[in-house]
C-alpha positions in Angstrom: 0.0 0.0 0.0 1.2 3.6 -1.0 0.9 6.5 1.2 -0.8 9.6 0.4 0.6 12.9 1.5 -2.9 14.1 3.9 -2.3 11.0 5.2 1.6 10.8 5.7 3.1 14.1 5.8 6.6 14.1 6.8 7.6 17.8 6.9 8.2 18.8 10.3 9.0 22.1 9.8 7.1 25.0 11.9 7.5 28.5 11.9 7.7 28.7 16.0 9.6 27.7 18.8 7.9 24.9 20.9 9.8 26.6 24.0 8.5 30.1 23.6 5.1 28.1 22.9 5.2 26.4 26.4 6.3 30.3 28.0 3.6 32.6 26.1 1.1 29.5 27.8 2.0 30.6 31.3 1.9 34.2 30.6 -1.4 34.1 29.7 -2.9 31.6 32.3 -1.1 34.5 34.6 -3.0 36.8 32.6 -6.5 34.9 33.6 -5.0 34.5 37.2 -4.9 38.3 37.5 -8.1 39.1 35.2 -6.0 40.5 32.5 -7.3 38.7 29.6 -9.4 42.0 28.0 -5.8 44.0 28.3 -3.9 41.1 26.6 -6.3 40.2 24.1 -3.3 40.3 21.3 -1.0 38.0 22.9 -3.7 35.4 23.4 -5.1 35.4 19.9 -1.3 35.0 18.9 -1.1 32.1 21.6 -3.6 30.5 20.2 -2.5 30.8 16.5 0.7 29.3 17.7 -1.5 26.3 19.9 -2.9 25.2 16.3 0.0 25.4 14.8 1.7 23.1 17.3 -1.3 20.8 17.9 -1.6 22.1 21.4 -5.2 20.7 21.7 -6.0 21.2 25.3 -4.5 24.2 26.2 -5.2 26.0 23.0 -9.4 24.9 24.5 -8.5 26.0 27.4 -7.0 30.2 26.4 -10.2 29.8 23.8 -12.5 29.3 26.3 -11.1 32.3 28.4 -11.5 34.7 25.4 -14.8 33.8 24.2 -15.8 34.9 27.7 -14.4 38.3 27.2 -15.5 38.2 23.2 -18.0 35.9 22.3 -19.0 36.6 18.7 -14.8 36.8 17.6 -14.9 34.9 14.2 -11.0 34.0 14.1 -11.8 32.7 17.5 -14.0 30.6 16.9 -12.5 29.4 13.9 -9.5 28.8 15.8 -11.7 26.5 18.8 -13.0 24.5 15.2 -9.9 23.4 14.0 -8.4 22.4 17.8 -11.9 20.3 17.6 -11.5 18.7 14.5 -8.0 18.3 15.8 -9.5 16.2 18.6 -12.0 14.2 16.3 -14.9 16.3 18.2 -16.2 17.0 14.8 -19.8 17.9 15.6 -18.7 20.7 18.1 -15.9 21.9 15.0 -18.4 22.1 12.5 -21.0 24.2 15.3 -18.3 26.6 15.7 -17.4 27.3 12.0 -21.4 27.6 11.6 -21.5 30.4 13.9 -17.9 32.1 12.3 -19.8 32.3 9.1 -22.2 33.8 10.3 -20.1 36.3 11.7 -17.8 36.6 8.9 -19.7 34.8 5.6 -16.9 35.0 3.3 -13.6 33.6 5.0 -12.4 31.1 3.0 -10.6 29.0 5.8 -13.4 29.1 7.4 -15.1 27.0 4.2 -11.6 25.0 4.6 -11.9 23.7 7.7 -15.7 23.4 7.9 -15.4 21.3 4.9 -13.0 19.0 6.9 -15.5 18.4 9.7 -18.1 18.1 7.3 -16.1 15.0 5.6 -15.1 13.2 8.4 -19.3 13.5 9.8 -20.5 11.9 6.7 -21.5 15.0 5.1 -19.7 14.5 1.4 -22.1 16.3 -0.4 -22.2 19.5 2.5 -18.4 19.7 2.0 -18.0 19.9 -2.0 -20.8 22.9 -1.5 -18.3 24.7 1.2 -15.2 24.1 -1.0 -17.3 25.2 -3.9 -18.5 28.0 -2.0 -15.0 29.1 -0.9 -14.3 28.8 -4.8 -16.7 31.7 -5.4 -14.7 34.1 -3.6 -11.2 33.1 -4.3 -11.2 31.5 -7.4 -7.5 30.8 -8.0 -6.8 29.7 -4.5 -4.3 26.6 -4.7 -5.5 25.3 -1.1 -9.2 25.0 -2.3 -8.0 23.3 -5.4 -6.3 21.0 -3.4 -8.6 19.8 -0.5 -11.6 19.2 -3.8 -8.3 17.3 -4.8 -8.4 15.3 -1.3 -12.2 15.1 -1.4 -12.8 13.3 -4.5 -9.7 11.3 -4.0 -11.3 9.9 -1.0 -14.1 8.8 -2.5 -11.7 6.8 -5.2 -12.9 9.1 -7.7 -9.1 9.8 -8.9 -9.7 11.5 -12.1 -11.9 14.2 -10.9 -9.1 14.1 -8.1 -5.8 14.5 -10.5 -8.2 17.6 -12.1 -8.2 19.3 -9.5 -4.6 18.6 -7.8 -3.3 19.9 -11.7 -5.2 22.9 -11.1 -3.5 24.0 -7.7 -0.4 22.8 -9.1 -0.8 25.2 -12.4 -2.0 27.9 -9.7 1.3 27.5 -7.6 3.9 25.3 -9.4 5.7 24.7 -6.1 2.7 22.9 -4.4 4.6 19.4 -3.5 2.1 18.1 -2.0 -0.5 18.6 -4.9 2.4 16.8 -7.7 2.4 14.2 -5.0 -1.3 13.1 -4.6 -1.6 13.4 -8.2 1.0 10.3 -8.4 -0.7 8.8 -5.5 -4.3 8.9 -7.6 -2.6 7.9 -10.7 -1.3 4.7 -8.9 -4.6 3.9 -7.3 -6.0 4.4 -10.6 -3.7 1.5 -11.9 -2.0 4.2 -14.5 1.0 3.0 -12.7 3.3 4.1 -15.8 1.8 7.8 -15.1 2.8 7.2 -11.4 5.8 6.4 -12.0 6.8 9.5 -14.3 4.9 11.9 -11.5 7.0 10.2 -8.2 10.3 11.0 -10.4 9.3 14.5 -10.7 8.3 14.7 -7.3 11.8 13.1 -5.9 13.4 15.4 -8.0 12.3 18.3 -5.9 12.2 16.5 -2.6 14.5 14.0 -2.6 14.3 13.6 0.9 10.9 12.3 1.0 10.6 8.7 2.2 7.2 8.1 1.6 7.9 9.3 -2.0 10.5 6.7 -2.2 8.6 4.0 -0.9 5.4 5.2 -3.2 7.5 5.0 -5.7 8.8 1.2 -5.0 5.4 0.1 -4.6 4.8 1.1 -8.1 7.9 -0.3 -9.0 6.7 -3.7 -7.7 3.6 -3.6 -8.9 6.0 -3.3 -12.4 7.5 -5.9 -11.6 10.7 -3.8 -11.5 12.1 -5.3 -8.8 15.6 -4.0 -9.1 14.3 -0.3 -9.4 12.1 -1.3 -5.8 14.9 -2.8 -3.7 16.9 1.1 -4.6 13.5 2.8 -4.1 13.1 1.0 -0.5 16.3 1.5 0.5 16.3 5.0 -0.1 12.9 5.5 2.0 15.0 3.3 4.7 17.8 5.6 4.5 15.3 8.4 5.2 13.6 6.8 8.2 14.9 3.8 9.3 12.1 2.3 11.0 9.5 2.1 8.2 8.2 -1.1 8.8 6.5 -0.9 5.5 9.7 0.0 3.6 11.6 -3.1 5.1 8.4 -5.8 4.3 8.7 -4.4 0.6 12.1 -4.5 0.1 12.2 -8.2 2.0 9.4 -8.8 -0.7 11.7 -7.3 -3.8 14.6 -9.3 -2.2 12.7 -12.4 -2.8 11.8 -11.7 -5.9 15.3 -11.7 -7.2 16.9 -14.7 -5.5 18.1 -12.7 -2.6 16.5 -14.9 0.0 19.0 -14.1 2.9 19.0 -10.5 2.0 14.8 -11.1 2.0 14.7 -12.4 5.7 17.2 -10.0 6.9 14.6 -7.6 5.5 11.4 -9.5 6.9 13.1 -9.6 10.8 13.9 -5.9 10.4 10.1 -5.2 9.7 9.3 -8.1 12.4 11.4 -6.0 14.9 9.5 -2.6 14.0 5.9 -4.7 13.5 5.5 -7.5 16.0 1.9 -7.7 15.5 2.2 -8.0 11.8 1.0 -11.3 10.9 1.8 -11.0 7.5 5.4 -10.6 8.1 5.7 -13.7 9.4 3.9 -14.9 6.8 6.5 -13.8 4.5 9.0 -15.2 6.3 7.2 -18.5 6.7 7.1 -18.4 2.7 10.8 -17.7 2.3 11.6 -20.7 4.7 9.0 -22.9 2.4 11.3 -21.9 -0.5 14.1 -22.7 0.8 12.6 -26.4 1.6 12.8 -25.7 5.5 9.1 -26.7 6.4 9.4 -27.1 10.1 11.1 -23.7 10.1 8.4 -22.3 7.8 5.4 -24.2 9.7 7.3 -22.1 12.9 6.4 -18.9 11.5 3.0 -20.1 9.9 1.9 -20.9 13.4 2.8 -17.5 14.4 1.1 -15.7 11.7 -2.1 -17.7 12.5 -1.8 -16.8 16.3 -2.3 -13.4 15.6 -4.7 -13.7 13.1 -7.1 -17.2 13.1 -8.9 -16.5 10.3 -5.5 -16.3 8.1 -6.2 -18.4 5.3 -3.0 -18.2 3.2 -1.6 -19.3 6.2 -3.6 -22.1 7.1 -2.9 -23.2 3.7 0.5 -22.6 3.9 1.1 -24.4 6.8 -1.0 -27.5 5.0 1.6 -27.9 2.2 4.0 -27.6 4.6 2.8 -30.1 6.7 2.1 -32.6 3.4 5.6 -32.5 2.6 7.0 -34.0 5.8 4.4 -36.3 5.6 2.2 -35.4 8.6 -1.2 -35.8 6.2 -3.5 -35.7 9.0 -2.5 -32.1 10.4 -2.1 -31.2 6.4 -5.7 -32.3 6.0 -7.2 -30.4 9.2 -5.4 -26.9 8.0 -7.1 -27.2 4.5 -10.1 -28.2 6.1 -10.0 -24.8 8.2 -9.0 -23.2 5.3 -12.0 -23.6 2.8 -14.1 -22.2 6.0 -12.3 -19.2 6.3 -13.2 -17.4 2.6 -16.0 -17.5 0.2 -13.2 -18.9 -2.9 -11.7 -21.4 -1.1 -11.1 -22.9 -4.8 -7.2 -23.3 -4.0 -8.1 -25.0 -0.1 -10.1 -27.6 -1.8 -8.0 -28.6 -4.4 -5.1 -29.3 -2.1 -6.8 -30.9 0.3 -8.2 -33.1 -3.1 -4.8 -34.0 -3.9 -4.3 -34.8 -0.2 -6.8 -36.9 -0.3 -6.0 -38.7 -3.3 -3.1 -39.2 -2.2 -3.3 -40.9 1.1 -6.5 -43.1 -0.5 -9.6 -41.4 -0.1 -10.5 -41.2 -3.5 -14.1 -40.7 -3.0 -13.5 -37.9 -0.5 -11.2 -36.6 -3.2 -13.6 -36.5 -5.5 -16.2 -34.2 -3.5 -13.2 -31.9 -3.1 -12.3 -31.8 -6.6 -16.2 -31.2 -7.2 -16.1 -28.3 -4.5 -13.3 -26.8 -6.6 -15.0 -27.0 -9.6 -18.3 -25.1 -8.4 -16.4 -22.4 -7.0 -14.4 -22.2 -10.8 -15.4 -24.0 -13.6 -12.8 -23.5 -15.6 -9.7 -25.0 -13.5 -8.9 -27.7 -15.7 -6.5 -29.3 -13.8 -9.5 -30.2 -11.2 -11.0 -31.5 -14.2 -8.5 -33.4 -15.3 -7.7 -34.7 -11.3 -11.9 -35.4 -11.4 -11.8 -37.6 -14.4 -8.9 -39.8 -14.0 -10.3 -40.3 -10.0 -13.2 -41.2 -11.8 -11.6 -43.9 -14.1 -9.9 -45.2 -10.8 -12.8 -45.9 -8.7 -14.6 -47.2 -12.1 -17.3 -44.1 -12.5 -16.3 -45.0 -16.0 -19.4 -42.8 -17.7 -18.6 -40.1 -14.9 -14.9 -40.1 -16.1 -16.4 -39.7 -19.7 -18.2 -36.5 -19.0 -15.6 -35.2 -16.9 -13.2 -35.9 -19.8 -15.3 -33.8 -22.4 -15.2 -31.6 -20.0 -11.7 -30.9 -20.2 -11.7 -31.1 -24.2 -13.8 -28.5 -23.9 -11.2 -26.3 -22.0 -8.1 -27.7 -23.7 -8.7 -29.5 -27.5 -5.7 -29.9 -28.3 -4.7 -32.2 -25.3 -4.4 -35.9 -27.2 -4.3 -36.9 -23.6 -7.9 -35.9 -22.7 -8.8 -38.6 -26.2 -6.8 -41.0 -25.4 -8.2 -41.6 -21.6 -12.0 -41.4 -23.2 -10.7 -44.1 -25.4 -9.5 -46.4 -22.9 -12.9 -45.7 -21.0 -14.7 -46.8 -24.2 -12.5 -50.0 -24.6 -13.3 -51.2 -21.1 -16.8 -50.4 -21.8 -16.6 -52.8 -25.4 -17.6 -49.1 -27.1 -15.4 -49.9 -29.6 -16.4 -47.5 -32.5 -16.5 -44.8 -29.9 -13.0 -45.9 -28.8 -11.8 -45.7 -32.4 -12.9 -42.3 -32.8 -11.1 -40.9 -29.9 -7.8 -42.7 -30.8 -8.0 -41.1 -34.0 -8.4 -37.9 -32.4 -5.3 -38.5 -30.2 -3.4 -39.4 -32.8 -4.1 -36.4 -34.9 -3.3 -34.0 -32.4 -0.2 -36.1 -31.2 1.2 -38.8 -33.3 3.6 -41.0 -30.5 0.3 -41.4 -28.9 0.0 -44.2 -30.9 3.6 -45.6 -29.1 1.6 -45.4 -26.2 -1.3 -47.2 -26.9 0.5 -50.3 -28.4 2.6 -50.3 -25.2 -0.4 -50.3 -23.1 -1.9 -52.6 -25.5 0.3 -55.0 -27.1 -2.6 -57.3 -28.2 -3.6 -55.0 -31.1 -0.6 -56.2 -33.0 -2.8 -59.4 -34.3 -5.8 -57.3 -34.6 -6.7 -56.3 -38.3 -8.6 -53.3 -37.3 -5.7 -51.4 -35.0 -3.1 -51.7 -37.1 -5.1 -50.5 -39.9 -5.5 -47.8 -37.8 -2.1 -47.2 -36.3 -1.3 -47.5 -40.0 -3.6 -45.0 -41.4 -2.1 -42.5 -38.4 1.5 -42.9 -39.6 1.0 -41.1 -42.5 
């Protein structure tokens, strides 16, 4: 998953001093000690301004609170008291106070701004396009309002509408980052992951210090399958900030995808250390492990993974292969028995534990799972395939037919497919039906016919076969 800037913003820059912050506080709760406030009104509106900037939430409440008693209908004020609230997810109370601001002052735009923000996170989608769109009205080439219409429609997926308007701040302020970086972030959401790529480079070519913008642009990368161009882009975003869980499960995941296995678990354990609650980490590392052919190691991790998360069905899954492979078939069976119970396309649970079953005897059983698999996709042909020669074994012999037509109908050009519905038809004494499906096979792959006098060396006295094998040799 990429990041987008409103989201992940990773300039820490401020204009103040976080010290003189904590000191103009004290002067003015000295200020309210001694009933000062109406004499100092300047340096608490300034406080304030500096509280919002710094995220102060409570205290900036608190020197609001004390100033609305002194001026109650103060627009900026109460402006101010909105954003602390929508600061502090109290987003009914924000959008009361930016309400009454308007009313007091109907045509400040960050008013619009920030009402539109409460509005947004209440529900109200439609209530905050009309304030943007309102704020629009009076400042019409304002980059800001461009931008948050930007964020709007971008968070309701619609990411063309979205990359409309982030181009339009952008053409109204060149220098907007930010707005050059969502429009990457829609166009990569969008799956126009070329696009992405070409608007990430831009962007890291301004701010090359940006490790989300790395890391956005390894994802992108991945999803490219340009795994080389990831592993740099991760490592950059790493070298940036160091404990990015997300950048060191990527590049684990790039690392693998280039034969780097040790450099991939090195990678994985990093992101473990950062994420211990991640159970797809430990999935990933369980998978590396499978790889490598270290099941118990891998079913280690799997176990893990599935600790955290019981409903994990790729590792349920997981852990079943594993556990088929060192030949503990009972535990393999119970994990893909979890498995199909834990999503609604279980289609890859059920044909493993088919083969499972197949292969430790239960070849009826086997062939309700192969059936299961085949309802849930009727086009997986090797379950066909797996169906009808189960068929043939257990002597469903008219079964196996159909199930065989079946997979002629997927594949026609398998002689294989012929030559089984053949041998069905010879055990059945359907001779003519037999000859027509050896004729078939034979067509589409001539040393069939190698086969079939191997299997059958009792056609060399027969008239009729060899005038067929014959007839196939030309």
């Amino acid at each position: 998953m990429s990041f987008s800037q409103e989201f992940m913003n990773n300039n820490n820059d401020s204009n103040y001093d976080e010290k003189e912050l904590n000191e103009k506080i004290k002067i003015c709760k000295d200020y309210i000690e001694n009933g000062q406030v109406i004499t100092s009104l300047e340096v608490f509106e300034e406080t304030i301004e500096m509280c919002v900037d710094y995220d102060y939430v409570d205290e900036g409440l608190f020197l609001i609170e004390e100033v609305l008693k002194i001026v109650p209908y103060n627009s900026e004020i109460l402006q101010f008291k909105g954003i602390l609230l929508n600061n502090s997810f109290s987003f009914d109370e924000a959008y009361q106070c930016f309400e009454k601001a308007l009313v007091l002052n109907p045509n400040d735009v960050d008013t619009y701004l920030n009402k539109s923000i409460a509005e947004d996170n209440l529900g109200l989608y439609e209530e905050a396009l009309q304030s943007l769109n309102k704020a629009l009205e009076i400042e019409p080439a304002n980059e800001e309002i461009f931008f948050n219409l930007g964020v709007l429609y971008e968070k309701k997926e619609k990411f063309n509408e979205a990359i409309e308007y982030f181009t339009k701040a952008l053409e109204t302020d060149p220098n907007y980052l930010e707005a050059l970086y969502e429009i990457g972030y829609c166009y990569e959401n969008s799956d126009q992951l070329e696009q992405a790529l070409s608007i990430y480079d831009k962007y890291l070519d301004l701010d090359p210090n940006s490790f989300t913008g790395w890391y956005n642009k390894g994802i992108v990368q991945l999803r490219l399958h340009k795994y080389t161009g990831a592993i740099n882009s991760f490592e950059l975003s790493i070298a940036l900030h160091d404990d990015f869980s997300s950048a060191w499960f990527n590049l684990g995941y790039s690392y693998s995808q280039v034969g780097r296995t040790d450099d991939a678990l090195n990678a994985y354990n990093k992101a473990m250390d950062l994420d211990p609650t991640d159970e797809t980490i430990l999935y990933n590392i369980g998978q590396i492990y499978e790889e490598k052919g270290s099941y118990t190691e891998a079913i280690k991790f799997y176990n893990e993974a599935i600790k955290l998360d019981s409903g994990y069905y790729e590792a349920f899954l997981a852990r079943g292969y594993c556990f088929d492979m060192i030949g503990k078939y009972q535990l393999a069976l119970k994990d893909f028995n979890n498995a199909v119970t834990l999503t609604t396309n279980p289609e890859d649970a059920w044909y493993a534990k088919a083969d499972l079953e197949y292969s430790i005897g239960y070849l009826k059983e086997s062939i309700q799972s192969y059936k299961r698999t085949i309802e849930l996709n009727g086009n997986n042909l090797e379950a066909w395939t797996k169906l009808a020669e189960t068929y043939v074994e257990v002597g469903q012999w008219l079964e196996g037919i159909d199930a065989f037509d079946k997979c002629i109908e997927l594949n026609p050009d398998n002689a294989n497919n012929y030559y089984w519905k053949a041998k069905i038809h010879f055990l059945l004494s359907h001779t003519s039906e037999a000859i027509d499906s050896l004729k078939k096979a034979f067509q589409i792959d001539p040393s069939t016919r190698n086969k079939f006098t191997h299997e059958y060396p009792e056609v060399k006295t027969s008239k009729l076969f060899i005038k067929l094998i014959e007839e196939n040799r030309k």
